[in-house]
C-alpha positions, 0 to 999 in steps of 0.5 A, a space after each residue: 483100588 491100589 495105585 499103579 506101582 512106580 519104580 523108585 529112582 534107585 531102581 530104575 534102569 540106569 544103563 542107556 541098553 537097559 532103558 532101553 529094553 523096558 522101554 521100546 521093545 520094538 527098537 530091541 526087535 529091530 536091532 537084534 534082528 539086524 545083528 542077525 541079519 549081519 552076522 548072516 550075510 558075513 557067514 554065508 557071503 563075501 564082502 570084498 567087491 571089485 571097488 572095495 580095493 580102492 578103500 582097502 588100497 587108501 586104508 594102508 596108505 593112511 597106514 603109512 605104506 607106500 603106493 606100490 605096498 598097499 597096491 601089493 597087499 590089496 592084491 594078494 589078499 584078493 588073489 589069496 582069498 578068490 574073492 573076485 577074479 584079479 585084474 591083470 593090473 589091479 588098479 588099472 581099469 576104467 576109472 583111473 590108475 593108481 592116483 585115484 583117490 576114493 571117497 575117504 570117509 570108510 578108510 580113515 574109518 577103517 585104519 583100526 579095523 585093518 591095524 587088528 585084523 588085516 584086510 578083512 577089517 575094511 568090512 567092520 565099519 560098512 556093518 556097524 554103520 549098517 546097524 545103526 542106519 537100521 535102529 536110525 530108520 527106526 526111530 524115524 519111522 516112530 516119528 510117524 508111527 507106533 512102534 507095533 507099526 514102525 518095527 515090523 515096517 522097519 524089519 521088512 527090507 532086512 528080509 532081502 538081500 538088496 538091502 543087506 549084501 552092499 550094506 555090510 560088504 567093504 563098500 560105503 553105501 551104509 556109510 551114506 544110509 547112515 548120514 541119510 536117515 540122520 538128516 531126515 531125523 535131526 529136521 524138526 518134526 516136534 520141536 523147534 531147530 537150534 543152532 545145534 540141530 542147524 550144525 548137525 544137519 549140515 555135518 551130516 549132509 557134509 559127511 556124505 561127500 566122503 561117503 557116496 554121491 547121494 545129493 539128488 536124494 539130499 536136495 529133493 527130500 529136503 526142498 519137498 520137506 521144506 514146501 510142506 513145512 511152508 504149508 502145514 507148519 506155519 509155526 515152525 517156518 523159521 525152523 524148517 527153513 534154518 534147518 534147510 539151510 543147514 543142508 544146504 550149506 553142508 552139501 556145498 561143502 560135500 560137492 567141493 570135497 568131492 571135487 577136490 579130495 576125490 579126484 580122478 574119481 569124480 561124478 564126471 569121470 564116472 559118467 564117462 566111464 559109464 557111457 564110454 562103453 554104451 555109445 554107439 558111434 555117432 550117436 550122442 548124449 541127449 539120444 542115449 539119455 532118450 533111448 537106452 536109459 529107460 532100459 536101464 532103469 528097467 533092469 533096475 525095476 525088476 531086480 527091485 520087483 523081483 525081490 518079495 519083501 522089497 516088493 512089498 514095501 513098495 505096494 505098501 508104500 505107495 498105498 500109504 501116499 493114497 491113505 495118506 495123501 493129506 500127510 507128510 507122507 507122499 512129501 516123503 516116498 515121492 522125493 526119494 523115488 526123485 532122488 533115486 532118478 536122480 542118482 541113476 541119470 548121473 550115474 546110469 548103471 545097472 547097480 542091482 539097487 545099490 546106489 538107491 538104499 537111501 530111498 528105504 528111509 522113505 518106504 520104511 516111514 510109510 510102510 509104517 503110517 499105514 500099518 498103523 493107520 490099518 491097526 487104528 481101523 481094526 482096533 476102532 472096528 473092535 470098539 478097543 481104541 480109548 484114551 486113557 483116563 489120566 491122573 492128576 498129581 496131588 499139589 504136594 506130590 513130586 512130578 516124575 520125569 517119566 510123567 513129564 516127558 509123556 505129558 504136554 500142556 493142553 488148552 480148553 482147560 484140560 490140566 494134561 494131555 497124554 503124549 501119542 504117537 502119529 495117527 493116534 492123534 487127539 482134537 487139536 493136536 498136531 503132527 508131522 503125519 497128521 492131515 492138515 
């Protein structure tokens, strides 16, 4: 029998995209799947929304123009585009007047965009982030799946605009999908943390401060990680704990940017612009808390259930905590739907799923556990599931990196081991989804 043949490294791809296509189709689906699915909603939607002016106004101030230009500029575009009805005084509605100060991260971002195209520039950020939220969900989702799982998994909420119509408009909830999935990514699921991993994790958890208030998300997920770390990765304590307290940090120095960059518009000033209108006279907090807002997160369910694909990855994913039970997974799609009250009790509005996007990050990754979990039983069922037989490397043969990278050190004198992804899971080898 010939042996398998092997490229040279003269010929191998040398592009990050190129290895990328001959390695991981599932992540070129995904990605060219999300293109489409922007270019989509750019061609067939608008993208300026109502607070979309803040940003857009913030953008030409860094630009050096002064409060009354870039008050101007931002209304005629709207005005000339009728992408919304003008307001009789553009920034004189609940939250505030002129002074309010957004959240800055999408309009120091944006300053090139709107210098080259104008106004419509303040959408170019929200899609390139969108983009890379999605191949990040991705290649979180692989960590507990196979790619043939975690692609289709992946690919489902594209399907629905819930998912789509805030992510790619001139607002900054892919700015806050983005940082979030690449903090669950950066925890140390295989490997142990560095003080690099450590940095990164609070510079992402502390980006979020200029993004959008996502902290119920941020504390639940991580605290709920963590206690499953205590439990079920007892080699690896210091590393998740390092790693908690990275967030942690980075979501203080979120909170105190909020607070002192952003304001009026503070979480404070927003609840009470919120609950202004919703009052009835006499009556207080803690009885409209217990009254009406179990209405509100109603209306919420149903625009969530009323969307098919959304639907579905919710049924699966609740399905993938009971498949799943004794893996990392409820550890995941519980906290999010935590973060996601949470979010909607300091902020209790009808947002048609806006302001919980970050809980898809969870839905995907379990999505995917059970789509894989499904295909083990139907490849098991037709007698097609093997462990490959592996090669041993002649003493005087050259290890490739390839075959370094897809081997790991085994023990009860097994010389290698192959590399799977979660689910496919040898005697004695551990993972983040597999029960403990």
């Amino acid at each position: 029998m010939c042996p398998a043949a092997t490229l040279l490294p003269d010929q191998r791809p040398r592009t990050a995209l190129a290895r990328l296509m001959t390695r991981d189709v599932g992540a070129v689906l995904v990605l060219a799947t999300t293109v489409v699915t922007v270019i989509s909603a750019y061609v067939s939607t608008h993208q300026i929304f109502p607070d979309t002016q803040y940003y857009l106004g913030w953008t030409y101030r860094l630009l050096g123009y002064s409060p009354a230009e870039s008050a101007q500029l931002v209304y005629d575009y709207v005005k000339t585009n009728g992408v919304f009805a003008p307001y009789d005084g553009l920034w004189d509605w609940q939250l505030g007047t002129l002074s309010t100060r957004p959240r800055l991260l999408l309009p120091v971002l944006s300053v090139p965009f709107v210098l080259l195209f104008g106004p419509g520039g303040i959408v170019v950020i929200p899609g390139l982030a969108f983009v890379a939220a999605v191949y990040l969900i991705y290649r979180f989702a692989r960590i507990h799946a196979s790619a043939q799982a975690a692609a289709p998994a992946t690919i489902l909420p594209l399907l629905s605009p819930l998912a789509v119509w805030w992510s790619v408009g001139g607002l900054t909830d892919s700015l806050a999908l983005l940082l979030h999935v690449a903090l669950l990514t950066l925890l140390p699921w295989s490997k142990a943390a560095t003080w690099k991993t450590v940095l990164g994790i609070a510079a992402v958890t502390a980006l979020t401060g200029g993004a959008r208030f996502i902290a119920p998300f941020t504390v639940a997920a991580v605290a709920a990680l963590w206690l499953w770390a205590m439990r079920n990765q007892q080699g690896r304590r210091w590393s998740w704990t390092a790693a908690a307290g990275g967030a942690a940090a980075g979501l203080i120095v979120a909170m105190l940017w909020t607070s002192l960059a952003s304001r009026p518009l503070t979480m404070a000033n927003q609840l009470g612009a919120v609950l202004g209108s919703r009052l009835k006279p006499g009556q207080s907090l803690i009885s409209w808390y217990l009254n009406d807002f179990p209405s509100v997160l109603k209306l919420e369910w149903t625009y969530l259930v009323a969307s098919p694909p959304m639907l579905l990855l919710l049924v699966t994913s609740l399905a993938a905590c009971v498949v799943g039970r004794r893996t990392v997974i409820p550890w995941l799609v519980l906290p999010a739907a935590a973060g996601a009250i949470g979010v909607m009790i300091v902020n209790p509005a009808d947002t048609v799923f806006r302001y919980e996007l970050p809980v898809l990050v969870a839905l995907v990754a379990a999505t995917a556990f059970l789509f894989h979990h499904v295909s083990l039983l139907f490849a098991r069922s037709a007698g097609t599931v093997r462990v490959p037989a592996q090669r041993r490397p002649r003493e005087d043969e050259p290890v490739r990196d390839d075959d370094a990278r897809d081997r790991e050190p085994a023990g009860d004198g097994d010389a290698h081991r192959t590399r799977v992804p979660a689910g496919l899971v040898h005697p004695g080898h551990q993972n983040p989804s597999s029960p403990q």
